[in-house]
KOLMAR-942763 format. One record per atom (N, C-alpha, C, O, CB): x, y, z; atom name; residue number from 0. Coordinates in steps of 0.001 Angstrom, whole numbers, padded with zeros to 6 digits. Each point is the difference from the previous one (the first is absolute). Glycine has a CB too. Layout:
BEGIN
[atom [X; Y; Z]; "CA"; NUM] ...
***
This chain:
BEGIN
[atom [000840; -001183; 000000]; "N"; 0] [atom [-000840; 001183; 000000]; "CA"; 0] [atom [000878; 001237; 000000]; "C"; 0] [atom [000893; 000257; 000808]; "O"; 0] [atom [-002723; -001491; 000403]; "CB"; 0] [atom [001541; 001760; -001965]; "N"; 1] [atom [000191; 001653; 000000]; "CA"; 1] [atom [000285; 001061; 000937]; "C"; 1] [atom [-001059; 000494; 000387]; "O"; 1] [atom [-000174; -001085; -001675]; "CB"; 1] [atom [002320; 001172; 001840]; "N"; 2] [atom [-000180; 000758; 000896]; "CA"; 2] [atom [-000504; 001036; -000032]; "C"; 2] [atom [000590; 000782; -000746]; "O"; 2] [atom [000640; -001680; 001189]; "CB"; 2] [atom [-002681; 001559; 000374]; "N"; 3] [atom [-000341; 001288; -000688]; "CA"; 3] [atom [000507; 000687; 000773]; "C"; 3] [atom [000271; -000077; 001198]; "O"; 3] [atom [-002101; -000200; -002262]; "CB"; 3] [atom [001992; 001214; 000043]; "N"; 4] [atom [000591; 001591; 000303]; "CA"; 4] [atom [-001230; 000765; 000362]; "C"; 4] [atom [000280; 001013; 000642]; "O"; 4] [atom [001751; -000946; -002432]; "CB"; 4] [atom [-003112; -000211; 001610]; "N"; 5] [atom [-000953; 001292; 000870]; "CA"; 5] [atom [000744; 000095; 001012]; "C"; 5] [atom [000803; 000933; 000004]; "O"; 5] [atom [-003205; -001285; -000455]; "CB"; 5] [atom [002351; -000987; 002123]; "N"; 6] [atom [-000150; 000141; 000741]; "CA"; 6] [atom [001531; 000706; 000570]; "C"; 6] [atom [000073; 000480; 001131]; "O"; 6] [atom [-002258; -002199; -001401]; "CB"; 6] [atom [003319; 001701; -000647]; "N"; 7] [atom [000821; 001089; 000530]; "CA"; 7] [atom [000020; 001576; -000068]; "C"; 7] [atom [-000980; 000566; -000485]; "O"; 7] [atom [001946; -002414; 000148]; "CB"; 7] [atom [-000157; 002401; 000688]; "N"; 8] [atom [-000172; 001296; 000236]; "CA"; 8] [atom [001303; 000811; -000933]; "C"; 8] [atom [001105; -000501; 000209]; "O"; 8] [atom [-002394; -000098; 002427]; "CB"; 8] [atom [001277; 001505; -003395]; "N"; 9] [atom [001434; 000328; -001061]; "CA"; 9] [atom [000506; 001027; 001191]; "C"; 9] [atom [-000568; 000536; 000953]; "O"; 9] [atom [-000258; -000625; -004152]; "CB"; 9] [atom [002262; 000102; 002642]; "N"; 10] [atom [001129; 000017; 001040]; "CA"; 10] [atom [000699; 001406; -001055]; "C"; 10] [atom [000291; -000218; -001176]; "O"; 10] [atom [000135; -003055; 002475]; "CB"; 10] [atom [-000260; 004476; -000746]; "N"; 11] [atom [000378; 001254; -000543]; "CA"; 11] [atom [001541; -000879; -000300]; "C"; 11] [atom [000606; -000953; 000490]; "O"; 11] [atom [-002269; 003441; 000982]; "CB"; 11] [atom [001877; -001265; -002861]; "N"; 12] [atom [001341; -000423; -000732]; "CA"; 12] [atom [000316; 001156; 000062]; "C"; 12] [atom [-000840; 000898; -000079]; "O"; 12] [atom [000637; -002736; -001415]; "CB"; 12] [atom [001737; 002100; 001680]; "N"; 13] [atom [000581; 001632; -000004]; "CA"; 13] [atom [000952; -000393; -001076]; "C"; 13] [atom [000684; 000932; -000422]; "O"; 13] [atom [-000797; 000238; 003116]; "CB"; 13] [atom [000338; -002486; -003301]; "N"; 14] [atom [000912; -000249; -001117]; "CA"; 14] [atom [001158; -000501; 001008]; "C"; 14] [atom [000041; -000032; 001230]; "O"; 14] [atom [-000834; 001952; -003320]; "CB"; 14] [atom [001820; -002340; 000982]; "N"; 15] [atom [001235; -000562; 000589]; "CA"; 15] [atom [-000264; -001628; -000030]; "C"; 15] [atom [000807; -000638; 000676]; "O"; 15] [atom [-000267; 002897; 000963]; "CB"; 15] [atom [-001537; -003014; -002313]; "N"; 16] [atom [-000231; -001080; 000225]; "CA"; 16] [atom [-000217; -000381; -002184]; "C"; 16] [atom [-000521; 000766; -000810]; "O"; 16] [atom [-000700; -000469; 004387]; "CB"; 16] [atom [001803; -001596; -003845]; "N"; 17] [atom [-000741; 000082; -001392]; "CA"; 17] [atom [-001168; -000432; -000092]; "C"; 17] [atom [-000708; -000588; 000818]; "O"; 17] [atom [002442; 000392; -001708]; "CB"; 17] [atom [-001974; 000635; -000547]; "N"; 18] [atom [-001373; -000688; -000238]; "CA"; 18] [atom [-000165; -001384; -000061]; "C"; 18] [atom [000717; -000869; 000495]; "O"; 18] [atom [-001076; 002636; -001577]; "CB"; 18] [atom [-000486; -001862; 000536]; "N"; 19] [atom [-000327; -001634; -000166]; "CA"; 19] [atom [000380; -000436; -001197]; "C"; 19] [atom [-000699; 000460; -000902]; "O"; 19] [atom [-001170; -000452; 002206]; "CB"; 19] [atom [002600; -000626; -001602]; "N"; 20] [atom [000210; -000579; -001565]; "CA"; 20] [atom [-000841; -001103; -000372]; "C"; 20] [atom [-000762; -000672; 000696]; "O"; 20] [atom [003058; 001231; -000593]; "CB"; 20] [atom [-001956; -000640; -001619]; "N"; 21] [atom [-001219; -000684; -000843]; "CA"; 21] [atom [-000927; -001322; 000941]; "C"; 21] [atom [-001171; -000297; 000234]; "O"; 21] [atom [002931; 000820; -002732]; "CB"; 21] [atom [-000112; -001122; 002878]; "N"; 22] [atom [-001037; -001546; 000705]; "CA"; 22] [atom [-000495; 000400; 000777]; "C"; 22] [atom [-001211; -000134; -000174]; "O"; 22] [atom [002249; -001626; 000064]; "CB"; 22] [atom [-000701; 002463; 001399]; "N"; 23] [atom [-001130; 000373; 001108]; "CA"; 23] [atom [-001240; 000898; -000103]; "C"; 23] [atom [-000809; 000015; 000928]; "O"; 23] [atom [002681; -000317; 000182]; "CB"; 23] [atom [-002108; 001302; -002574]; "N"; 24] [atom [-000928; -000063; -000384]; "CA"; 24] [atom [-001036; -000477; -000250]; "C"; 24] [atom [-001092; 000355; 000445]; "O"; 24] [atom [002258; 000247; -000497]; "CB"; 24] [atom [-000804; -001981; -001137]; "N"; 25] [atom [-000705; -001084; -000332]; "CA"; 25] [atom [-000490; -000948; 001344]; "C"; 25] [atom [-001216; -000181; 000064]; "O"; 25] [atom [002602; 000379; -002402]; "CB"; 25] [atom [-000749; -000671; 003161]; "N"; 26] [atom [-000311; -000365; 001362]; "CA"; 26] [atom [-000867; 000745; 000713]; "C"; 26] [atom [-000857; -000687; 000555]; "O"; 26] [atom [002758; -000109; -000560]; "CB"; 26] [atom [-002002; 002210; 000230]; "N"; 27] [atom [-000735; 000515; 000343]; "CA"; 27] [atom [-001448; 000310; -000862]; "C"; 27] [atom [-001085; 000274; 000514]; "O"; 27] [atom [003218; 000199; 000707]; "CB"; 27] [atom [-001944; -000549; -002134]; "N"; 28] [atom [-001018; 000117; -000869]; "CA"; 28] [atom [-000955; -001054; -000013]; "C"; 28] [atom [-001176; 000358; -000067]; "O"; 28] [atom [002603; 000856; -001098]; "CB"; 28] [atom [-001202; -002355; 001211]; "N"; 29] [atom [-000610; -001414; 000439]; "CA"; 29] [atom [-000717; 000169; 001606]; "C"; 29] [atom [-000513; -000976; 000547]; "O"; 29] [atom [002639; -000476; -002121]; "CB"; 29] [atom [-002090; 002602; 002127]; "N"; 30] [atom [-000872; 000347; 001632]; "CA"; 30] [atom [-001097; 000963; -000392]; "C"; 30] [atom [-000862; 000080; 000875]; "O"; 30] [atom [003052; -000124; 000923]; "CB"; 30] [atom [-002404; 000785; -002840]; "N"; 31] [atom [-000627; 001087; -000201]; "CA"; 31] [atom [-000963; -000307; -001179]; "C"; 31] [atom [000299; -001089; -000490]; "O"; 31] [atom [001611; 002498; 001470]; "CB"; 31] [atom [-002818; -000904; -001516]; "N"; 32] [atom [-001456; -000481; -000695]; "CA"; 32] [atom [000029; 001162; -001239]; "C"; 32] [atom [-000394; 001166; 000030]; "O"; 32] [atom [-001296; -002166; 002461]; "CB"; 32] [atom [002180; 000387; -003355]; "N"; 33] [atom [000336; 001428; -001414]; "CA"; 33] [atom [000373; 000790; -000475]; "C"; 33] [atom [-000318; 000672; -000981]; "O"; 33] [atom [-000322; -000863; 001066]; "CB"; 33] [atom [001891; 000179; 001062]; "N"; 34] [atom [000655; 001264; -000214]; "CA"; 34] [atom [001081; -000237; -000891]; "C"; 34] [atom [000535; -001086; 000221]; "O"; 34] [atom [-001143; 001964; 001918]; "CB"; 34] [atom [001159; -000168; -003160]; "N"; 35] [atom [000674; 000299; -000907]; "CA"; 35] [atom [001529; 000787; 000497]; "C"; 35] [atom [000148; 001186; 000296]; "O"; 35] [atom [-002623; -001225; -001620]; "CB"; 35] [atom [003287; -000817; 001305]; "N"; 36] [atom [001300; 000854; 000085]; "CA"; 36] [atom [000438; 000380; -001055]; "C"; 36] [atom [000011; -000837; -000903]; "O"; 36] [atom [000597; -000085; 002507]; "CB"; 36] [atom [-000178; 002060; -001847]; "N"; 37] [atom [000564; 000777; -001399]; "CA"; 37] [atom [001434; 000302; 000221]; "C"; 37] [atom [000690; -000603; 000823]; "O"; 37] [atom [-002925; 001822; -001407]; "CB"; 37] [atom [002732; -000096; -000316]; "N"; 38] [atom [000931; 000269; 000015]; "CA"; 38] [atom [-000005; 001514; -000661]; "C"; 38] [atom [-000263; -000028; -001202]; "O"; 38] [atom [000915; -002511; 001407]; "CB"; 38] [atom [-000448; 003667; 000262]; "N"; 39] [atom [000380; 001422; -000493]; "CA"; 39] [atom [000984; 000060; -001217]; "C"; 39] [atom [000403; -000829; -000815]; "O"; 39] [atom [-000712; 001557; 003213]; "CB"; 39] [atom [000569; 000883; -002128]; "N"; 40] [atom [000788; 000359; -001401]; "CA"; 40] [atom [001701; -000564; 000910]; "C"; 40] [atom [001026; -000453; -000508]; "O"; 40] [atom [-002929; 003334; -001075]; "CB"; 40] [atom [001647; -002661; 002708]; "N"; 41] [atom [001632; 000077; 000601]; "CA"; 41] [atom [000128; -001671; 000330]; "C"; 41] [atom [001061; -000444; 000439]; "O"; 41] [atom [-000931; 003332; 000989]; "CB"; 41] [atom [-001593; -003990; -001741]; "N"; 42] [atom [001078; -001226; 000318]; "CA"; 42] [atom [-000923; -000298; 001084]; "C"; 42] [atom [-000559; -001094; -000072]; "O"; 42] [atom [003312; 001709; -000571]; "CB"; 42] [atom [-003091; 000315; 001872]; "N"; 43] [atom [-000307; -000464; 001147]; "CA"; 43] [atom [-001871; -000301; 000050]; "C"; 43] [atom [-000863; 000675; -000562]; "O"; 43] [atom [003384; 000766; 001588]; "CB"; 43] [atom [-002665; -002379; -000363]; "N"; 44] [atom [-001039; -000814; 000184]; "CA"; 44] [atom [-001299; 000711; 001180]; "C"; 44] [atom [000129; 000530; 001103]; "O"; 44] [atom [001918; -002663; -001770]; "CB"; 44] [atom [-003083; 001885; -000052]; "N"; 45] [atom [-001109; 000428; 000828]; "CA"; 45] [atom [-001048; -001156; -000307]; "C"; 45] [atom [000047; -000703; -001009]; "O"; 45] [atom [000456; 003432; 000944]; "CB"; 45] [atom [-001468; -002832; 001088]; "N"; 46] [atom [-001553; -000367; -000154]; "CA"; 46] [atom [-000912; 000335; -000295]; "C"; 46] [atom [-000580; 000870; 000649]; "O"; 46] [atom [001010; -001410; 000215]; "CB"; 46] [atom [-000941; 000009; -001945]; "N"; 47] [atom [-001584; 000981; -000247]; "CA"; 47] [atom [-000750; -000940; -000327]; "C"; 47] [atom [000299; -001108; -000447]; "O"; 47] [atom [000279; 003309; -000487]; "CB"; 47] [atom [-002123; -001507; 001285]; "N"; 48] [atom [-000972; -000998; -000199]; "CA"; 48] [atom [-001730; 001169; -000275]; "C"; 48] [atom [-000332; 001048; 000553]; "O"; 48] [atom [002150; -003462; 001427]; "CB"; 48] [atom [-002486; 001613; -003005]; "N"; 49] [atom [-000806; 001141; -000318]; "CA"; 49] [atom [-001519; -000698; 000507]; "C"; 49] [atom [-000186; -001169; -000339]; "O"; 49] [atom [001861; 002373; -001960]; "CB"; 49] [atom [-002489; -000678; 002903]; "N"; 50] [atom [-001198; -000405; 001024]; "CA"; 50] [atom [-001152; 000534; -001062]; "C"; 50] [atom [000079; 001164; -000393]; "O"; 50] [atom [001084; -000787; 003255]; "CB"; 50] [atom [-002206; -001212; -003313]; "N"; 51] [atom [-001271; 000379; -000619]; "CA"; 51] [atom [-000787; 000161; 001251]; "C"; 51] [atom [000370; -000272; 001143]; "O"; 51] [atom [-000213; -000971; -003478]; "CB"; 51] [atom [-001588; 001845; 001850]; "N"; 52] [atom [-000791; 000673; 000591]; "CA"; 52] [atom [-001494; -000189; -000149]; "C"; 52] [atom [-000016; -001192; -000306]; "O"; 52] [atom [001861; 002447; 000199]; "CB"; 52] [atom [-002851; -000950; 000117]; "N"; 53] [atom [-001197; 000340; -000449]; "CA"; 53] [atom [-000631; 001435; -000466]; "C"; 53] [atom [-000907; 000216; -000805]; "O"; 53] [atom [000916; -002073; 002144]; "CB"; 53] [atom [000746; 002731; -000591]; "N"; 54] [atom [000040; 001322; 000130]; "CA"; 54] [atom [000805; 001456; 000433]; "C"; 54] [atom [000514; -000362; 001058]; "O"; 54] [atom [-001955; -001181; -001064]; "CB"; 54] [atom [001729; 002535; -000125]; "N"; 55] [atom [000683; 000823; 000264]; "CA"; 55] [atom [000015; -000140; 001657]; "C"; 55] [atom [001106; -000183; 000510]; "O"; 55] [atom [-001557; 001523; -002850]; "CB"; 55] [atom [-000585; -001272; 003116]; "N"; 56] [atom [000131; -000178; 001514]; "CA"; 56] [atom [000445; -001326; 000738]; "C"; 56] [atom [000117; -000090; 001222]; "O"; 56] [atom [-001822; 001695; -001444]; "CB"; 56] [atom [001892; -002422; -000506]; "N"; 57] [atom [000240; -001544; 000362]; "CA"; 57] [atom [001474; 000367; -000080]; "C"; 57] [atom [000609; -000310; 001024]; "O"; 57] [atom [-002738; -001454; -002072]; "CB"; 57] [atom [003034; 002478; -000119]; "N"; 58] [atom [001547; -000325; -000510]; "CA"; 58] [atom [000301; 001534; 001240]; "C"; 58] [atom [001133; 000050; 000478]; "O"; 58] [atom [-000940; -001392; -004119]; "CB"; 58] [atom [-000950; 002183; 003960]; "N"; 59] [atom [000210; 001401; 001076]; "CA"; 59] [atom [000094; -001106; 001501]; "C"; 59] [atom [001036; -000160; 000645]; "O"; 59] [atom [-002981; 002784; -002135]; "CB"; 59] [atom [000759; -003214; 001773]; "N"; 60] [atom [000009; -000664; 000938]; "CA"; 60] [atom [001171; -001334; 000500]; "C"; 60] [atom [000403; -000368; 001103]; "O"; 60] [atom [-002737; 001411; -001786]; "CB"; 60] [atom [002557; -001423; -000479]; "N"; 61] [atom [001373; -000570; 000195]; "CA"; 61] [atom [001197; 000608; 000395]; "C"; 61] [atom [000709; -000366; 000938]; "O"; 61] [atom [-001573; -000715; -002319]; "CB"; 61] [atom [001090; 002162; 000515]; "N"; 62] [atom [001336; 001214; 000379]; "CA"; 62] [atom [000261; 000144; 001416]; "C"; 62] [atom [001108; -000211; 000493]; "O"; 62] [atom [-001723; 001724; -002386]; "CB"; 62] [atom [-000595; -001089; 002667]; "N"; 63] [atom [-000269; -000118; 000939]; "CA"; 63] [atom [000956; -000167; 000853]; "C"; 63] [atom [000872; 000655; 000571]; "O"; 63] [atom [-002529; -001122; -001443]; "CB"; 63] [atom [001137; -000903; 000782]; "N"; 64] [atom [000346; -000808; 000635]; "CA"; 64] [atom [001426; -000757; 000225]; "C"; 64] [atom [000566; -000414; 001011]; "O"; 64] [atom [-002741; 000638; -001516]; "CB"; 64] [atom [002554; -000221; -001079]; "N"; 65] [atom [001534; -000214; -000234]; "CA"; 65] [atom [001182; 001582; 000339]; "C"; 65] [atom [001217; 000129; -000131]; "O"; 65] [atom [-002340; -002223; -002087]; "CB"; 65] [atom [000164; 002949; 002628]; "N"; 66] [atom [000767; 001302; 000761]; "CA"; 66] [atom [000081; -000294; 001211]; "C"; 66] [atom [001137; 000064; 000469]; "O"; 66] [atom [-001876; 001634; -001710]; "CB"; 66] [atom [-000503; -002158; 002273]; "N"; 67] [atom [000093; -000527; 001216]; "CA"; 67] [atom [001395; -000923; 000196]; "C"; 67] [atom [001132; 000368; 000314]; "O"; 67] [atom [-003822; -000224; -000304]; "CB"; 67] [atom [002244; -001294; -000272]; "N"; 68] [atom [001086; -000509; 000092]; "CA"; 68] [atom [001023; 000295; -000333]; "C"; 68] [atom [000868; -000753; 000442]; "O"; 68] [atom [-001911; -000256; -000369]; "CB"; 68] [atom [001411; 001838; -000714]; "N"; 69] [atom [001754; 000154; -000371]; "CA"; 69] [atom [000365; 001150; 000687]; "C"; 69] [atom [001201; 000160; -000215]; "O"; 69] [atom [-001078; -001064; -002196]; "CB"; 69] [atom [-000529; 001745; 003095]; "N"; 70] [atom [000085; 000895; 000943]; "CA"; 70] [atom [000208; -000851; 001343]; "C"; 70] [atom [001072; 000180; 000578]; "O"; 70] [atom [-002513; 001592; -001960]; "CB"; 70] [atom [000488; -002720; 001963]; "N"; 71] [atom [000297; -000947; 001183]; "CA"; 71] [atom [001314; -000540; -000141]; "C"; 71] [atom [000814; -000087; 000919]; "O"; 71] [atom [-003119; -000550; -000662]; "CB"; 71] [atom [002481; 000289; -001404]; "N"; 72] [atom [001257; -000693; -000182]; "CA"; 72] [atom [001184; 000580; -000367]; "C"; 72] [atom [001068; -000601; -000116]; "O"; 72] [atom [-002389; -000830; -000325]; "CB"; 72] [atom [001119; 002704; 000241]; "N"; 73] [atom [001291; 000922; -000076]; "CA"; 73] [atom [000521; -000230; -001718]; "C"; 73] [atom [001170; 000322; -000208]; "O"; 73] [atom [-000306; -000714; 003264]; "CB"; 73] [atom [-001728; -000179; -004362]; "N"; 74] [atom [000767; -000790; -001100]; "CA"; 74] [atom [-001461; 000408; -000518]; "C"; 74] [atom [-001143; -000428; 000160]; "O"; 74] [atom [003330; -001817; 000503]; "CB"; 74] [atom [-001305; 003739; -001666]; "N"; 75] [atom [-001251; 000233; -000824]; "CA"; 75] [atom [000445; -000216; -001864]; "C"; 75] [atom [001015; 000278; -000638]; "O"; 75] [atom [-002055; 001759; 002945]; "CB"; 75] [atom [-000026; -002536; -002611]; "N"; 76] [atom [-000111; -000191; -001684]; "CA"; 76] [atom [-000118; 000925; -000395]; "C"; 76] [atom [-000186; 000947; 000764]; "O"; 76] [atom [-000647; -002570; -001040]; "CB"; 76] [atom [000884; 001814; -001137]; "N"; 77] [atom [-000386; 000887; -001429]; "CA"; 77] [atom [-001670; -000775; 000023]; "C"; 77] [atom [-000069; -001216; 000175]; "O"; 77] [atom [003056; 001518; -002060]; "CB"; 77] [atom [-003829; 000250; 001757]; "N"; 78] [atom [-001179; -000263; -000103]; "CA"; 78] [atom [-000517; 001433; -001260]; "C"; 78] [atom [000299; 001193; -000057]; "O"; 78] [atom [-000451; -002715; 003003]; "CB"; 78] [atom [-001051; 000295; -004107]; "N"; 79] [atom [-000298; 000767; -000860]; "CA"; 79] [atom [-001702; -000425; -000366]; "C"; 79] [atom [-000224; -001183; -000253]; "O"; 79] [atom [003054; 001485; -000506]; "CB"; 79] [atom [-003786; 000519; 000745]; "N"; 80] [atom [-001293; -000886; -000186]; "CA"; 80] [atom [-000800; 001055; -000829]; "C"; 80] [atom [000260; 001203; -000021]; "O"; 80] [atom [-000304; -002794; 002400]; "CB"; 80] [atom [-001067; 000910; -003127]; "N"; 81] [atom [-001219; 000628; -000356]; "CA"; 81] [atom [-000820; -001003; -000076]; "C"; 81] [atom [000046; -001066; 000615]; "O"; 81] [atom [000761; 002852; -001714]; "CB"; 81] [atom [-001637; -001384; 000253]; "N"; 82] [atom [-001714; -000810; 000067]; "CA"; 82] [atom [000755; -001406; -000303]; "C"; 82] [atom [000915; -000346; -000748]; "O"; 82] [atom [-003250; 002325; -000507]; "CB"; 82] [atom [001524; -002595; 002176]; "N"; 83] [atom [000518; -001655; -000130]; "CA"; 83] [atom [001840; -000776; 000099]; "C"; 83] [atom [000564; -001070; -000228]; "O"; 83] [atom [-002950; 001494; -001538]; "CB"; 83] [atom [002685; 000870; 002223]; "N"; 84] [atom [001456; -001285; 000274]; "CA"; 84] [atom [000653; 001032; 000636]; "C"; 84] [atom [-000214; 001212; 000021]; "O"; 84] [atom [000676; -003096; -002210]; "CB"; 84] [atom [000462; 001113; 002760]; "N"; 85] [atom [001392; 001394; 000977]; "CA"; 85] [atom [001008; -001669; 000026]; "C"; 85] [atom [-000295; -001183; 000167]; "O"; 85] [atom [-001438; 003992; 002522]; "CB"; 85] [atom [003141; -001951; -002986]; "N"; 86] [atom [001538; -000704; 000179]; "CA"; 86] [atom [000339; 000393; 000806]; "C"; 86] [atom [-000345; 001046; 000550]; "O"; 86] [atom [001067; -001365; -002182]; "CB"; 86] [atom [000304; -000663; 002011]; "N"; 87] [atom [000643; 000182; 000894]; "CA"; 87] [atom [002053; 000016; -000209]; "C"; 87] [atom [000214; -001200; -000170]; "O"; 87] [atom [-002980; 000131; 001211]; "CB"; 87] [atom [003266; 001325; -001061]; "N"; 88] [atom [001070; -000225; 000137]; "CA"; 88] [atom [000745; 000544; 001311]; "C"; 88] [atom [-000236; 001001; 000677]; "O"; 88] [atom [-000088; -001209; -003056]; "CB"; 88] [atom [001489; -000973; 002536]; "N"; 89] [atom [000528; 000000; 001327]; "CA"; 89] [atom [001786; -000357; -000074]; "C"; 89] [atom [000545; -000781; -000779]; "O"; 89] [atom [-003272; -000074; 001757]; "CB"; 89] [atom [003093; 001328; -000378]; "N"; 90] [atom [001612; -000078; -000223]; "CA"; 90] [atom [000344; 000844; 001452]; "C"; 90] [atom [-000777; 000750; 000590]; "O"; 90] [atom [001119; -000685; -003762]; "CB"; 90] [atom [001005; -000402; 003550]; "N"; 91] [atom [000577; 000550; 001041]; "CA"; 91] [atom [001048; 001106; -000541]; "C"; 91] [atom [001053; -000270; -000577]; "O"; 91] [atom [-001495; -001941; 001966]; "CB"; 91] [atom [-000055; 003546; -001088]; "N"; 92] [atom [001007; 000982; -000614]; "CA"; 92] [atom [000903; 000540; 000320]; "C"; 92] [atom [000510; 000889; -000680]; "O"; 92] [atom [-001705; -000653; 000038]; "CB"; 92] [atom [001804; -000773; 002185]; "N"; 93] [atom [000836; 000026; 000521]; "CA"; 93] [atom [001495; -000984; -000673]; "C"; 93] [atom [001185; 000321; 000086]; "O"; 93] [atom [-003301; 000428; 001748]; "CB"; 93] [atom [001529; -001967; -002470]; "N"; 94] [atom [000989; -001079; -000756]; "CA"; 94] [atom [-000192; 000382; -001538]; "C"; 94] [atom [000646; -000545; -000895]; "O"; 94] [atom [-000923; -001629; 002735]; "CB"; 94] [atom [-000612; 003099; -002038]; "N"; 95] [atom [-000730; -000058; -001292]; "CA"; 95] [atom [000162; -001849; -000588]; "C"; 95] [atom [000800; -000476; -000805]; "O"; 95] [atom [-000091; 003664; 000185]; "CB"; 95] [atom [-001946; -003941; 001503]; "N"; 96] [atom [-000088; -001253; -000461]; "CA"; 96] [atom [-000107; -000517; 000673]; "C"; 96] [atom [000449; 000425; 001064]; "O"; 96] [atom [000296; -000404; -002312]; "CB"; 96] [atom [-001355; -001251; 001250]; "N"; 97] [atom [-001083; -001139; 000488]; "CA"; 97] [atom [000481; -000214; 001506]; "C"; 97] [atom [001179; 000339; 000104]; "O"; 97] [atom [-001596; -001743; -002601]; "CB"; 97] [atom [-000203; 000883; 003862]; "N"; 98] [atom [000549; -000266; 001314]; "CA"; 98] [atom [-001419; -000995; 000389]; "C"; 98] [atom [-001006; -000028; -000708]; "O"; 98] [atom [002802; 002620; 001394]; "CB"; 98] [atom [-001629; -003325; 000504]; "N"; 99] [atom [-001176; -000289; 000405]; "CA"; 99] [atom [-000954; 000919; -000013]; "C"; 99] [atom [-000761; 000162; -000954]; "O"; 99] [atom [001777; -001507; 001995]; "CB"; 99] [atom [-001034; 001890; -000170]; "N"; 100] [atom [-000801; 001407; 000164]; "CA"; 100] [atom [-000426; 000422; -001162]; "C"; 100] [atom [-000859; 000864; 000178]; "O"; 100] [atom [002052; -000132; 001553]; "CB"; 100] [atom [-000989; -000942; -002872]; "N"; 101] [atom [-000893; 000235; -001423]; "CA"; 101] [atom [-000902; -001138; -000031]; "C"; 101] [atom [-001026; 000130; -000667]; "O"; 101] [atom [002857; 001025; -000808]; "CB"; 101] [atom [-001614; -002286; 002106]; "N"; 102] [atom [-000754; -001499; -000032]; "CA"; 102] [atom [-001292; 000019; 000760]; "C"; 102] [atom [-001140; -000292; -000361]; "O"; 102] [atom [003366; -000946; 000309]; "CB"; 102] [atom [-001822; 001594; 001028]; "N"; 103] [atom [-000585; 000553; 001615]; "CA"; 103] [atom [-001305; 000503; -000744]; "C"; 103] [atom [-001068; -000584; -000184]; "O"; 103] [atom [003460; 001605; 001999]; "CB"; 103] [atom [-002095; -000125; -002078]; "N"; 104] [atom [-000969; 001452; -000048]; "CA"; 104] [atom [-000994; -000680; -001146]; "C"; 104] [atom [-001193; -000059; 000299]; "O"; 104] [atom [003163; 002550; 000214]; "CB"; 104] [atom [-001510; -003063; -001940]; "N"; 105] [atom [-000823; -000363; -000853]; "CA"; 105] [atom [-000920; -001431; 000145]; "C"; 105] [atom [-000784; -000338; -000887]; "O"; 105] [atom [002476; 001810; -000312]; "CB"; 105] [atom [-001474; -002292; 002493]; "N"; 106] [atom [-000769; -000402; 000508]; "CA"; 106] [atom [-000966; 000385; 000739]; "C"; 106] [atom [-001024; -000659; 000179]; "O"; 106] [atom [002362; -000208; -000630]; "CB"; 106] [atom [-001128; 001836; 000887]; "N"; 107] [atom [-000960; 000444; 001131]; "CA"; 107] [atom [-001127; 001077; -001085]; "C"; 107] [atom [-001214; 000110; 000171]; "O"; 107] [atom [003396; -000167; 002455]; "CB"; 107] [atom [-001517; 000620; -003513]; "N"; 108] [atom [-001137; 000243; -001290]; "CA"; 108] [atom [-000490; -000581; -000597]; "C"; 108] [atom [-001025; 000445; -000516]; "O"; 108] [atom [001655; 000616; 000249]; "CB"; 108] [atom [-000268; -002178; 000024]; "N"; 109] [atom [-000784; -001220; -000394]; "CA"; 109] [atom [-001719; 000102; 000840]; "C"; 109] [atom [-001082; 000283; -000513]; "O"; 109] [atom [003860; -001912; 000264]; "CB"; 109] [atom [-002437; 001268; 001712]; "N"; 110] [atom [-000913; -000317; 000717]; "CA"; 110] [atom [-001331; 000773; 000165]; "C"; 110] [atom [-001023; -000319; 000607]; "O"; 110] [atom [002910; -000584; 000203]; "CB"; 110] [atom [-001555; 002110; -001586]; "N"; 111] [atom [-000963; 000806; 000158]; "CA"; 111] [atom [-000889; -000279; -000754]; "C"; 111] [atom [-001186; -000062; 000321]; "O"; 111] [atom [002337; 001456; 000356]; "CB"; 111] [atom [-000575; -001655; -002070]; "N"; 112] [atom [-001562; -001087; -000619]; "CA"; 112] [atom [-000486; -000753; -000019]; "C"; 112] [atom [-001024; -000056; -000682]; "O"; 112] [atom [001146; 000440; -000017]; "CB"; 112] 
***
């Protein structure tokens, strides 16, 4: 079984630590429910994942919520929405690139739907 990451808590990064490279990505990626690791113009790796809707107040009401939590948790996303969908992307910009704490957090957005 799977270890979930909701039930931890993300851990502030001031940098000085690396990122996660490709395999512990992919490993981590196998804990989390759709999320898409990419790659920027500079190389470095983020998460994103795009949430459908029914309506403009359903994809507002989500935002929400994925603001709540990332304020509790000190680990805030790029968040983008209109009628029927809002993204998310998540990266640690302290490593510029992937850490638990990018894992963390996109589980616990998961849960909200």
């Amino acid at each position: 079984m799977s270890e979930d990451l909701s039930k931890k808590k993300c851990v502030p990064c001031e940098g000085g630590i690396p990122a996660f490279n490709i395999d512990e990505i992919h490993e981590y990626l196998k804990k989390v429910n759709g999320w898409d690791a990419r790659e920027n113009e500079e190389k470095k790796f983020y998460l994103i994942k795009e949430f459908k809707f029914k309506n403009f107040v359903q994809s507002q009401e989500f935002v929400n919520k994925v603001g709540d939590i990332a304020e509790n948790e000190g680990h805030h996303p790029d968040i983008w929405f209109g009628w029927g969908y809002a993204n998310v992307k998540i990266y640690t910009h302290a490593i510029d690139g992937l850490a638990e704490s990018d894992f963390i957090l996109a589980s616990k957005v998961d849960k909200i739907t």
